[in-house]
PyMOL Python script that loads the backbone (N, CA, C, O; Angstrom):
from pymol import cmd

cmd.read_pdbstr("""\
ATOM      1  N   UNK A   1      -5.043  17.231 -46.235  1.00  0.00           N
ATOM      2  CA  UNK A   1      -3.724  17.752 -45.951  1.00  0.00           C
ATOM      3  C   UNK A   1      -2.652  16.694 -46.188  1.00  0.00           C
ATOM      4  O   UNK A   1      -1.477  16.952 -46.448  1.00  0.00           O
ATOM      5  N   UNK A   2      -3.203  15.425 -46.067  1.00  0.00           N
ATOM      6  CA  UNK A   2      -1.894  14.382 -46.118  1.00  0.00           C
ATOM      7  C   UNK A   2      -1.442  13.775 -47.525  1.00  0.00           C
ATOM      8  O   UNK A   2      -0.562  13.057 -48.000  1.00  0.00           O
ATOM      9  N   UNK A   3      -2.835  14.663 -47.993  1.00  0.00           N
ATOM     10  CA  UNK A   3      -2.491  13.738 -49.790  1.00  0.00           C
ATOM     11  C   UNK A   3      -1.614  15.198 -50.451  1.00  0.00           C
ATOM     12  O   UNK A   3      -1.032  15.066 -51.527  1.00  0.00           O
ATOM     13  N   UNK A   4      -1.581  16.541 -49.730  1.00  0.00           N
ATOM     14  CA  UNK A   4      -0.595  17.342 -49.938  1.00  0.00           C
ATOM     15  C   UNK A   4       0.951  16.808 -50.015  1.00  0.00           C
ATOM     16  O   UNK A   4       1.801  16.677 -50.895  1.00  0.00           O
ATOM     17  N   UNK A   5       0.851  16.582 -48.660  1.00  0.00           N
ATOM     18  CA  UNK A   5       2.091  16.073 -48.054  1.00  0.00           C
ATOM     19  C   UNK A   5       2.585  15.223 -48.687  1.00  0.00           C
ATOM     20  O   UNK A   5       3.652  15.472 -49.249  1.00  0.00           O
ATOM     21  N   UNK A   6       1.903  13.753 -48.831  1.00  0.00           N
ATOM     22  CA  UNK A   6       2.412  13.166 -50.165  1.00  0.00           C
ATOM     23  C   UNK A   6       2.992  13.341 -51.652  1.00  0.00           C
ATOM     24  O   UNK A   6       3.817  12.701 -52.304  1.00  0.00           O
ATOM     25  N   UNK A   7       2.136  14.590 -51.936  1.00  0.00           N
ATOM     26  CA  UNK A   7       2.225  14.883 -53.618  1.00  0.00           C
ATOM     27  C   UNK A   7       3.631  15.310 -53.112  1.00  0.00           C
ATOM     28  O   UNK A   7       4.519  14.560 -53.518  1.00  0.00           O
ATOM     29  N   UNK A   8       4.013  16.254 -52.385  1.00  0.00           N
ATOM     30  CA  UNK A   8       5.054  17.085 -52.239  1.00  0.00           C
ATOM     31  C   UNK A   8       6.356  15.982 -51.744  1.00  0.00           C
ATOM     32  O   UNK A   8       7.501  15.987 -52.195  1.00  0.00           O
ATOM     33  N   UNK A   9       5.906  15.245 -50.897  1.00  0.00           N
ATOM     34  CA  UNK A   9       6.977  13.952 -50.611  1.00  0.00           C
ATOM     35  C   UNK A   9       7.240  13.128 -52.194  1.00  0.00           C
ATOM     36  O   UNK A   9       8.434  13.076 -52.487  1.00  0.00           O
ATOM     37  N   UNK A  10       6.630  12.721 -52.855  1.00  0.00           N
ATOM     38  CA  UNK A  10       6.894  12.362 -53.923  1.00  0.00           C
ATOM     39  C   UNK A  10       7.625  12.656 -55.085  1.00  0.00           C
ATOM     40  O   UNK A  10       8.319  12.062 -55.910  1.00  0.00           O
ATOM     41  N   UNK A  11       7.207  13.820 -54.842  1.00  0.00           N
ATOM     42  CA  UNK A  11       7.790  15.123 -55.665  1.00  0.00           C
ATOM     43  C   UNK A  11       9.230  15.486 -55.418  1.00  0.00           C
ATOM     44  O   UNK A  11       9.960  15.756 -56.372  1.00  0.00           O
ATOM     45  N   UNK A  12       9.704  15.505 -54.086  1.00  0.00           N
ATOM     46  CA  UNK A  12      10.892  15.734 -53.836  1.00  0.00           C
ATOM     47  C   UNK A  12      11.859  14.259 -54.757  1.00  0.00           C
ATOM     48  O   UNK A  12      12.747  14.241 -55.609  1.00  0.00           O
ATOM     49  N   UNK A  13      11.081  13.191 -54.006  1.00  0.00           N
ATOM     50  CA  UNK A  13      12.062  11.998 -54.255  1.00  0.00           C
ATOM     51  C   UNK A  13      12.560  11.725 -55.543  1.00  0.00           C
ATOM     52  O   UNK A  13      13.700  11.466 -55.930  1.00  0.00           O
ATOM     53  N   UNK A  14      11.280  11.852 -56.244  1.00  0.00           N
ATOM     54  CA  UNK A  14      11.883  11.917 -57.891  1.00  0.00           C
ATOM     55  C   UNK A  14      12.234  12.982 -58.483  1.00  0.00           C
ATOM     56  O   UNK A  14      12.078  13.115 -59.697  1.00  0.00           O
ATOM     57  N   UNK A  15      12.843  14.046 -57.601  1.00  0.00           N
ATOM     58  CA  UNK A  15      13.699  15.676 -58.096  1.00  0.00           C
ATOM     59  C   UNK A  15      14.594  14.751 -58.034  1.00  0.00           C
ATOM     60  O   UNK A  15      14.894  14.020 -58.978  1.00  0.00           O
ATOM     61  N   UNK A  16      15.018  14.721 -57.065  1.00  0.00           N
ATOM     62  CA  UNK A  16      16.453  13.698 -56.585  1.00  0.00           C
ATOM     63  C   UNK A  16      16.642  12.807 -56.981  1.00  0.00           C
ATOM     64  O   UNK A  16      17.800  12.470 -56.735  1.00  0.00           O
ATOM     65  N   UNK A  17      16.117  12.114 -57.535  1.00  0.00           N
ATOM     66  CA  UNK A  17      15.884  10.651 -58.081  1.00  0.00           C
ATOM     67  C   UNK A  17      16.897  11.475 -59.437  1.00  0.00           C
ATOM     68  O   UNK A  17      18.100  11.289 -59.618  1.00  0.00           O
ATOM     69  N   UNK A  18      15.981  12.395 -60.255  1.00  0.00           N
ATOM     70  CA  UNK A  18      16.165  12.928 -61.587  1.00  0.00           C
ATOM     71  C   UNK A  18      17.310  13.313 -61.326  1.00  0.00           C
ATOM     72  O   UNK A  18      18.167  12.697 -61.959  1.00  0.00           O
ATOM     73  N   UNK A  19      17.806  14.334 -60.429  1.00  0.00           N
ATOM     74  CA  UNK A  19      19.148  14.719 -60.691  1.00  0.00           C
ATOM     75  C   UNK A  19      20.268  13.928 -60.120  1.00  0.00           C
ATOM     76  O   UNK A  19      21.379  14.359 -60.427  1.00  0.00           O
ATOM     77  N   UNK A  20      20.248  13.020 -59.467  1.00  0.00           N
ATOM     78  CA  UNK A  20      20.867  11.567 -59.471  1.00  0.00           C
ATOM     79  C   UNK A  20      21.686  11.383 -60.813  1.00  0.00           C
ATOM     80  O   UNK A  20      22.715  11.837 -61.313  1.00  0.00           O
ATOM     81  N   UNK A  21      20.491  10.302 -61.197  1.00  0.00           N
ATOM     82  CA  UNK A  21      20.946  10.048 -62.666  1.00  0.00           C
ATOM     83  C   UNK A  21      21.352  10.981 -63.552  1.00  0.00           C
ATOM     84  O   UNK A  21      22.500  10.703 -63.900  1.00  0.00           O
ATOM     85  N   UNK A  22      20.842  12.226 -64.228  1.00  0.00           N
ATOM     86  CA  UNK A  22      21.455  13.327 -64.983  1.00  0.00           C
ATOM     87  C   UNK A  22      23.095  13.124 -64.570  1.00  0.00           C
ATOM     88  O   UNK A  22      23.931  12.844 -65.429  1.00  0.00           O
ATOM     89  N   UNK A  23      23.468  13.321 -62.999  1.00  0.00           N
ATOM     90  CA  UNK A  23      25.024  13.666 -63.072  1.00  0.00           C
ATOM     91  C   UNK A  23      25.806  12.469 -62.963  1.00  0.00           C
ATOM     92  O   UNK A  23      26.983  12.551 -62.613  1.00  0.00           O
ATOM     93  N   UNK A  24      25.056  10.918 -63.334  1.00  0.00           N
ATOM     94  CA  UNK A  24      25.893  10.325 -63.302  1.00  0.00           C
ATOM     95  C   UNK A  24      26.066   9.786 -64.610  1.00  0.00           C
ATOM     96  O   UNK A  24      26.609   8.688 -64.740  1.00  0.00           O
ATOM     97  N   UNK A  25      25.426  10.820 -66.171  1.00  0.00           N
ATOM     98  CA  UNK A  25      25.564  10.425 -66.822  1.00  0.00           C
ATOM     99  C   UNK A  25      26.095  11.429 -67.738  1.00  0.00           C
ATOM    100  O   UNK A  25      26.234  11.205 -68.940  1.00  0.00           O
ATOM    101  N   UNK A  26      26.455  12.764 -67.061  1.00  0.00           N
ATOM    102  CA  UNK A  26      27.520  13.583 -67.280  1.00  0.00           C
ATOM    103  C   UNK A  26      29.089  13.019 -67.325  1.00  0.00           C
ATOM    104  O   UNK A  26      29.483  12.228 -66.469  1.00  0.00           O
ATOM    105  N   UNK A  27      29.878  13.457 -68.312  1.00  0.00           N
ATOM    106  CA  UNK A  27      31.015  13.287 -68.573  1.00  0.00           C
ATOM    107  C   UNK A  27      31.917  14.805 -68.441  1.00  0.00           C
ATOM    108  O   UNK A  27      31.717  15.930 -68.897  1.00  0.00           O
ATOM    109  N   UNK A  28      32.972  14.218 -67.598  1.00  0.00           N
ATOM    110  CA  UNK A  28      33.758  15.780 -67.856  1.00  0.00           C
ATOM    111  C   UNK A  28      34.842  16.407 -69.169  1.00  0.00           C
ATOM    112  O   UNK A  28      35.353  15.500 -69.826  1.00  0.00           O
ATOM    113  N   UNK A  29      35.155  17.571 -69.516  1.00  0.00           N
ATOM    114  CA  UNK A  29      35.575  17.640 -70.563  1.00  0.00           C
ATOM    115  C   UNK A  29      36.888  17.983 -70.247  1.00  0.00           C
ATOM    116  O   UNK A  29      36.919  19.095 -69.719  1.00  0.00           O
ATOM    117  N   UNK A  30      37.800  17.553 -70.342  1.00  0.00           N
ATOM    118  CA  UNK A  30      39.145  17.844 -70.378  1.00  0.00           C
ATOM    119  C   UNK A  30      39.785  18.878 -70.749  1.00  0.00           C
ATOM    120  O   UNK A  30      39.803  19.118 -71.956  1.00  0.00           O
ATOM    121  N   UNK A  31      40.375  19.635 -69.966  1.00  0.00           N
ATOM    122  CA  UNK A  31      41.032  20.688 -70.259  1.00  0.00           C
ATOM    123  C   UNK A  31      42.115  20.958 -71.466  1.00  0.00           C
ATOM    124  O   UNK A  31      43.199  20.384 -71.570  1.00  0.00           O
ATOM    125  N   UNK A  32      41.592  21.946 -72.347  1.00  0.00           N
ATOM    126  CA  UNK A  32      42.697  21.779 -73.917  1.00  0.00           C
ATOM    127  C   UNK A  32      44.162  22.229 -72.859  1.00  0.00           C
ATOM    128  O   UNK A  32      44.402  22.640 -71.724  1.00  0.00           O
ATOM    129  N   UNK A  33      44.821  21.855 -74.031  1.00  0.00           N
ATOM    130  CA  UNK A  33      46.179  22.062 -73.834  1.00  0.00           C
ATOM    131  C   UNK A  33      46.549  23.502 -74.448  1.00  0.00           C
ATOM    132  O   UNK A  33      45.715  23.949 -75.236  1.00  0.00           O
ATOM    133  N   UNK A  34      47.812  24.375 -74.167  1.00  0.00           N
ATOM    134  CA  UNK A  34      48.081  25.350 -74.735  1.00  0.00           C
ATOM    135  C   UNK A  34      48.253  25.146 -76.134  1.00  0.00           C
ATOM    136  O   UNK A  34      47.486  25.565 -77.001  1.00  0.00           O
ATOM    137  N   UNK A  35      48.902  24.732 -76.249  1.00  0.00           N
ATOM    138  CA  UNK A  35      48.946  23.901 -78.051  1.00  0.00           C
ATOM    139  C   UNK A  35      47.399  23.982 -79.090  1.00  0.00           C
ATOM    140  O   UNK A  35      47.173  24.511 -80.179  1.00  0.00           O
ATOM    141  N   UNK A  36      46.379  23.026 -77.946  1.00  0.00           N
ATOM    142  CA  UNK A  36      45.534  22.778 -78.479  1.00  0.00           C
ATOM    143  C   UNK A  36      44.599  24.036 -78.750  1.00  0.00           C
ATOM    144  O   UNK A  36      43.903  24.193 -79.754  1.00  0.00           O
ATOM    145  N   UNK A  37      44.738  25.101 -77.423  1.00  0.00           N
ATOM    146  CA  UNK A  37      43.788  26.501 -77.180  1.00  0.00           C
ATOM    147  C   UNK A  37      44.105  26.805 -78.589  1.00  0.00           C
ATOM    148  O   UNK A  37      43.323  26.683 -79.533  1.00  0.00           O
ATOM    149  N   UNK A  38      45.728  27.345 -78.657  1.00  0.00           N
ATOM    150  CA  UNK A  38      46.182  28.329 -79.715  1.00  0.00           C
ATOM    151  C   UNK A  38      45.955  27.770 -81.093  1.00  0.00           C
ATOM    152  O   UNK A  38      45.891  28.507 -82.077  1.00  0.00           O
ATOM    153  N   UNK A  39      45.846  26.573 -81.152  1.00  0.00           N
ATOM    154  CA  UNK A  39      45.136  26.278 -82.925  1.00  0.00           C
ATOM    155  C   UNK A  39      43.903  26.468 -82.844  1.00  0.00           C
ATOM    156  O   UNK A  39      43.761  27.493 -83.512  1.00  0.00           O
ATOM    157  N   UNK A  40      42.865  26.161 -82.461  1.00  0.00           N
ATOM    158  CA  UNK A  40      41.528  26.310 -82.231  1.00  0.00           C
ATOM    159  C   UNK A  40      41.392  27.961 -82.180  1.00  0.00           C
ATOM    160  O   UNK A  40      40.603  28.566 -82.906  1.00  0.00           O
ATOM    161  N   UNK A  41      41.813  28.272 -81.721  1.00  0.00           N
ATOM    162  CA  UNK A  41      41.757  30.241 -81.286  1.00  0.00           C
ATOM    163  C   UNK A  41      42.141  30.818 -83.389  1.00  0.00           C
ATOM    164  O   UNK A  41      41.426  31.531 -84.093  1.00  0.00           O
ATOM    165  N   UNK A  42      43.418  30.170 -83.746  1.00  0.00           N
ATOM    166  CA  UNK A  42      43.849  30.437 -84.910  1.00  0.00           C
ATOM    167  C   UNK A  42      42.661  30.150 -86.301  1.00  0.00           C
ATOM    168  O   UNK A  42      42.381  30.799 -87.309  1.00  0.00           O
ATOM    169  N   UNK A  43      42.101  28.605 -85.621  1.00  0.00           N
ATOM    170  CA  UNK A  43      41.363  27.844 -86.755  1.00  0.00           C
ATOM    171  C   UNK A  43      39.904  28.805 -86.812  1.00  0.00           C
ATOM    172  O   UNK A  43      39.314  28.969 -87.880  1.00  0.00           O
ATOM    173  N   UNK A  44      39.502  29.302 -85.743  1.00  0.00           N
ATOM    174  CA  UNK A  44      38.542  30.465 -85.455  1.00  0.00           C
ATOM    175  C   UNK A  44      39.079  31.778 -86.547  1.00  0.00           C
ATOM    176  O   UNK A  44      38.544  32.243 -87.553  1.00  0.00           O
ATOM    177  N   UNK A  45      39.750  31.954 -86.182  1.00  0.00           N
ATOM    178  CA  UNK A  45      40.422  33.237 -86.658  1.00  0.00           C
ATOM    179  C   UNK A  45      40.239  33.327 -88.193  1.00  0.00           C
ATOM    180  O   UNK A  45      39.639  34.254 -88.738  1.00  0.00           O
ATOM    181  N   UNK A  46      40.811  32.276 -88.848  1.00  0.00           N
ATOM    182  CA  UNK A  46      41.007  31.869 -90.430  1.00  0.00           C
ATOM    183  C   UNK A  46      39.467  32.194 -90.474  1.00  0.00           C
ATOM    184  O   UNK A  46      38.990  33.069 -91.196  1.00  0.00           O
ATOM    185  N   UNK A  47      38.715  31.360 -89.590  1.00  0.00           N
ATOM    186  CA  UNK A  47      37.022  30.985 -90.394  1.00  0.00           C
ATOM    187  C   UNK A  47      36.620  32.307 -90.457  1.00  0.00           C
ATOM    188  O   UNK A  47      36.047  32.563 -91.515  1.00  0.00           O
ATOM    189  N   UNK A  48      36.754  33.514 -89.456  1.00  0.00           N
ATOM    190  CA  UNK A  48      35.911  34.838 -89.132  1.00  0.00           C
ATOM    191  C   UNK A  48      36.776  35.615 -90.541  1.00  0.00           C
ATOM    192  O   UNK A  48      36.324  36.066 -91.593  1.00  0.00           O
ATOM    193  N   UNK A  49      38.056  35.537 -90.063  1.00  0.00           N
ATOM    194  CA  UNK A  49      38.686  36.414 -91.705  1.00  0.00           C
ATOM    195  C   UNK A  49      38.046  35.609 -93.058  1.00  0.00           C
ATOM    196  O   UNK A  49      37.907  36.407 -93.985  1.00  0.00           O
ATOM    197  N   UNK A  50      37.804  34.826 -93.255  1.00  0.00           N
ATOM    198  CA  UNK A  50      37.276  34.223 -94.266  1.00  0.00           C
ATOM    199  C   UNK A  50      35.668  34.586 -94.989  1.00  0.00           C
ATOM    200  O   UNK A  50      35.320  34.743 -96.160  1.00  0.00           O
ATOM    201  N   UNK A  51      35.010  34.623 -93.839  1.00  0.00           N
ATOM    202  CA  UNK A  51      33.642  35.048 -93.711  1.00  0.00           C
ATOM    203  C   UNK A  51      33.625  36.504 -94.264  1.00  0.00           C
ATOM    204  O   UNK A  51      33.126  36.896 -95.319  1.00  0.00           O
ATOM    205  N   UNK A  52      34.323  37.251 -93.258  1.00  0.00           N
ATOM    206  CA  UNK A  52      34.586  38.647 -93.469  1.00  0.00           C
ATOM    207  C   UNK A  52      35.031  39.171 -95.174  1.00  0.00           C
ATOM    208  O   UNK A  52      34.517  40.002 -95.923  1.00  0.00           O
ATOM    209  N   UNK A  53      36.141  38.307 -95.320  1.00  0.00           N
ATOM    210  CA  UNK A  53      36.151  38.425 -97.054  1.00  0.00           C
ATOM    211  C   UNK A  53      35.334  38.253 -97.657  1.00  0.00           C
ATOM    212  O   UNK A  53      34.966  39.263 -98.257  1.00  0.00           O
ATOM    213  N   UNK A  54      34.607  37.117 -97.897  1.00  0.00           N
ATOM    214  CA  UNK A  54      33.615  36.665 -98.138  1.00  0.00           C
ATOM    215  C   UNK A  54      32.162  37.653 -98.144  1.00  0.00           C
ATOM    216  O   UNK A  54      31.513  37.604 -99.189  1.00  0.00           O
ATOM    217  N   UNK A  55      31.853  38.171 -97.491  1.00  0.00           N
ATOM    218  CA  UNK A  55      30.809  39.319 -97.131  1.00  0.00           C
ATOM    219  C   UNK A  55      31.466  40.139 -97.745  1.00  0.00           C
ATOM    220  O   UNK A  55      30.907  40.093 -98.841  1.00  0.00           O
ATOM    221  N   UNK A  56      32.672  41.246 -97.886  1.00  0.00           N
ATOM    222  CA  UNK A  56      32.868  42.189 -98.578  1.00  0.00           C
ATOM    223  C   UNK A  56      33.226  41.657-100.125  1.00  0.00           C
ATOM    224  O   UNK A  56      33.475  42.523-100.965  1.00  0.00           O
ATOM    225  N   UNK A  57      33.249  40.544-100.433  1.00  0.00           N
ATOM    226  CA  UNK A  57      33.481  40.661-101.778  1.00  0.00           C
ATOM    227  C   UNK A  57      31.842  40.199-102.583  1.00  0.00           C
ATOM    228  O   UNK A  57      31.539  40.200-103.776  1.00  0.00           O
ATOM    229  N   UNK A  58      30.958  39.803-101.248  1.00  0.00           N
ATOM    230  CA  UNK A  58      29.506  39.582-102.104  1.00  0.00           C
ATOM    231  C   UNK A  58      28.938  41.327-102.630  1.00  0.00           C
ATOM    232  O   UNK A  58      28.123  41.675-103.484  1.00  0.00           O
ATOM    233  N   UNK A  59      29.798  42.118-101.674  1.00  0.00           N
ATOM    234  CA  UNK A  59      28.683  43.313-101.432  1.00  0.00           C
ATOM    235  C   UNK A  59      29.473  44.247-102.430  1.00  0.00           C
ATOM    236  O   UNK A  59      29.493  45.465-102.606  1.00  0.00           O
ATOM    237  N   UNK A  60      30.013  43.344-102.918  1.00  0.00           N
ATOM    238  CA  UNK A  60      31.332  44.540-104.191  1.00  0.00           C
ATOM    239  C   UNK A  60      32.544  45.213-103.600  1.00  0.00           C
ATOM    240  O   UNK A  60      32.856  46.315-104.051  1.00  0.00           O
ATOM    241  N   UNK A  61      32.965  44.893-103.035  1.00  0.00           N
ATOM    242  CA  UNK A  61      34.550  45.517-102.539  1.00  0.00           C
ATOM    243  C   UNK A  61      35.509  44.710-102.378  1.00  0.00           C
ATOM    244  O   UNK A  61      35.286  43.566-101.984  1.00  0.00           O
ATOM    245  N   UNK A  62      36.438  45.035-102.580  1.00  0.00           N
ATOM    246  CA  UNK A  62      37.506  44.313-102.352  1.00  0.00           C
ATOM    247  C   UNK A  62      38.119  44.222-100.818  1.00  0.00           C
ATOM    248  O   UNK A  62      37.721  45.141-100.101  1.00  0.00           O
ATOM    249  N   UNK A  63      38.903  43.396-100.263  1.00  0.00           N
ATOM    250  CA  UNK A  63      38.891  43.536 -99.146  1.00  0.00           C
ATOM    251  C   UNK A  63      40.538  44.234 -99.260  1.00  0.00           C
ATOM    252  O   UNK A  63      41.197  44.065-100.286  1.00  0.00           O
ATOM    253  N   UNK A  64      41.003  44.909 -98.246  1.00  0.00           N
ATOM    254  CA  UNK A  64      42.522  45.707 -97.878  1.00  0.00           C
ATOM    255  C   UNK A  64      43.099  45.000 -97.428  1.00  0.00           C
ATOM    256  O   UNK A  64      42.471  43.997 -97.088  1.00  0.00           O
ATOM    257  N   UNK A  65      44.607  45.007 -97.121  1.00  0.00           N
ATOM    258  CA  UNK A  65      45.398  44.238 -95.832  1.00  0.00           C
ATOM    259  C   UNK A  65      45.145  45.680 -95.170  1.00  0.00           C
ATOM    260  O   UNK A  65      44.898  46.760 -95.706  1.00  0.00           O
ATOM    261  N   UNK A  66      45.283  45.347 -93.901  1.00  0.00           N
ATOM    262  CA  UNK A  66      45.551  46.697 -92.951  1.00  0.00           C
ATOM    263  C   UNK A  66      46.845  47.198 -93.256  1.00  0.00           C
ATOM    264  O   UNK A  66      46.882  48.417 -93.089  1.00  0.00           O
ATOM    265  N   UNK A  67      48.209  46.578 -93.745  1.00  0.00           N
ATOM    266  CA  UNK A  67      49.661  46.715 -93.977  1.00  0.00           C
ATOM    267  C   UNK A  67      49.267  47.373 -95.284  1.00  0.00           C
ATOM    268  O   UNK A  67      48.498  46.880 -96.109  1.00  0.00           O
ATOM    269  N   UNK A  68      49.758  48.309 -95.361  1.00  0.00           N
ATOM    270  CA  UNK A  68      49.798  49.239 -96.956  1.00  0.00           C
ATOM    271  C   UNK A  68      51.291  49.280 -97.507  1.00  0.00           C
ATOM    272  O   UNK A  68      52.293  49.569 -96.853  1.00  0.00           O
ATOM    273  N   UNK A  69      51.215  48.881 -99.029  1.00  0.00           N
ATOM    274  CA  UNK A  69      52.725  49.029 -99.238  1.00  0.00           C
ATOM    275  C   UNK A  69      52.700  50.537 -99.804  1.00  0.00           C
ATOM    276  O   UNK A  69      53.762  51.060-100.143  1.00  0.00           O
ATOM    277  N   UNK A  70      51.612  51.156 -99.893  1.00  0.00           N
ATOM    278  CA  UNK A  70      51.774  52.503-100.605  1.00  0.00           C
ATOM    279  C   UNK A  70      53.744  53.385 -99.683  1.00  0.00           C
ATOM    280  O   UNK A  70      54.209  53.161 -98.565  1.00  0.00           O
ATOM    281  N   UNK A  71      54.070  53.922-100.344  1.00  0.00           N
ATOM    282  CA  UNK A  71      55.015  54.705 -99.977  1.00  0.00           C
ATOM    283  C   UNK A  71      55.527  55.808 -99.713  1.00  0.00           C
ATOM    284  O   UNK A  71      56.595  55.974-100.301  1.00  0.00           O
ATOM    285  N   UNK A  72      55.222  56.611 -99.089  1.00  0.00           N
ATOM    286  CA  UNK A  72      55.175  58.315 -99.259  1.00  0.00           C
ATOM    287  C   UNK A  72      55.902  58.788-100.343  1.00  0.00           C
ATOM    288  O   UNK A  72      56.993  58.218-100.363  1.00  0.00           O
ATOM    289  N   UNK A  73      55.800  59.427-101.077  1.00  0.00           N
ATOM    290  CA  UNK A  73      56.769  60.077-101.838  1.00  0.00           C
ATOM    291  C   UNK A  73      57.673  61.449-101.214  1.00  0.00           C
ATOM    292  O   UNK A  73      58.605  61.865-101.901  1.00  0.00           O
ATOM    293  N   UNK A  74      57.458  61.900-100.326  1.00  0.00           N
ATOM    294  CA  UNK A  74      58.415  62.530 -99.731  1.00  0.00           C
ATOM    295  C   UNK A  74      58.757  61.869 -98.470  1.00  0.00           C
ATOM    296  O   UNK A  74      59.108  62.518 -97.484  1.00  0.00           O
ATOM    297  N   UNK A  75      58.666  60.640 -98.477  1.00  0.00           N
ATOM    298  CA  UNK A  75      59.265  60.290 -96.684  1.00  0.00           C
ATOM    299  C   UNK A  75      58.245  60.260 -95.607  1.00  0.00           C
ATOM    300  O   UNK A  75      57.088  59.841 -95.653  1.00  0.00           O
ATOM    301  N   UNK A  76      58.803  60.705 -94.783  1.00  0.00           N
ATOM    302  CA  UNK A  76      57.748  60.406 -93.366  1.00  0.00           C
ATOM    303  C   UNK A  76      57.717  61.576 -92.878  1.00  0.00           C
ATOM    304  O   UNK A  76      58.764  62.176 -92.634  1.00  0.00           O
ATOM    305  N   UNK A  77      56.373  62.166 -92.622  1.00  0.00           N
ATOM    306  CA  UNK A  77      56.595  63.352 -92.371  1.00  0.00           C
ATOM    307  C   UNK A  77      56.938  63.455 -90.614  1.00  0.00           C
ATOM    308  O   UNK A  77      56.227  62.884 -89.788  1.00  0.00           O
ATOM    309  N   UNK A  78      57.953  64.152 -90.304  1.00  0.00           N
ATOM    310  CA  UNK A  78      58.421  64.184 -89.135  1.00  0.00           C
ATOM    311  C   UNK A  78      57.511  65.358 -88.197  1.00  0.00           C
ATOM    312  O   UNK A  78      57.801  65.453 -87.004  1.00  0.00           O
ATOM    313  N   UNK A  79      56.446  66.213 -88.751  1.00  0.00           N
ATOM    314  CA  UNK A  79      55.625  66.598 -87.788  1.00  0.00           C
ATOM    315  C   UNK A  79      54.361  65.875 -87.345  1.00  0.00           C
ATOM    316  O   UNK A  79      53.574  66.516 -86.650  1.00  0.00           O
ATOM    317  N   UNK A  80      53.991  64.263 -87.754  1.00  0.00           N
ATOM    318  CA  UNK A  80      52.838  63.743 -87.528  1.00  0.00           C
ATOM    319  C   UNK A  80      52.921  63.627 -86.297  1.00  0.00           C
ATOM    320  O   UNK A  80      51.879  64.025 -85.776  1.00  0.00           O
ATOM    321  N   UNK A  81      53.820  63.194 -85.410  1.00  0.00           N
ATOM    322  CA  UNK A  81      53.506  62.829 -84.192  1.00  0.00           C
ATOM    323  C   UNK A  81      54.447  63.652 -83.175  1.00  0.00           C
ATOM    324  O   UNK A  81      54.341  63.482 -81.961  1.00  0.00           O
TER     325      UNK A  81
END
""", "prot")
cmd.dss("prot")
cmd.show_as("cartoon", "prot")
cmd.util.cbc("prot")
cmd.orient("prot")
């Protein structure tokens, strides 16, 4: 029973022992700045639209803007909405 007790006493000390050291060799990461979020968020953005082109022009299509300059030829129709 006491060489239990031991394994398990041992066992604890070097849990603790281990997570000791681990967090004192953690570094914290600094919070971005708004500046910094919104380019990073943008520089994301470019890479996914990029990709996205990229994939529709391997698979044969061209890619659209969502903005269409097409123009109605009679105007806007005033019963759409």
């Amino acid at each position: 029973m006491s060489h239990i007790l031991r394994f398990w006493s041992a066992f604890l000390v070097l849990l603790l022992l281990a997570s000791c050291t681990g967090a004192a060799r953690m570094r914290l990461l600094r919070p971005l700045t708004e500046q910094e979020s919104r380019s990073a968020m943008m520089e994301i953005a470019k890479q996914v639209l990029n990709s996205h082109m990229q994939i529709q022009k391997e698979m044969g299509r061209q890619w659209r803007s969502p903005v269409s300059n097409r123009i109605s030829p009679s105007g806007p129709d005033p019963q759409h909405h």
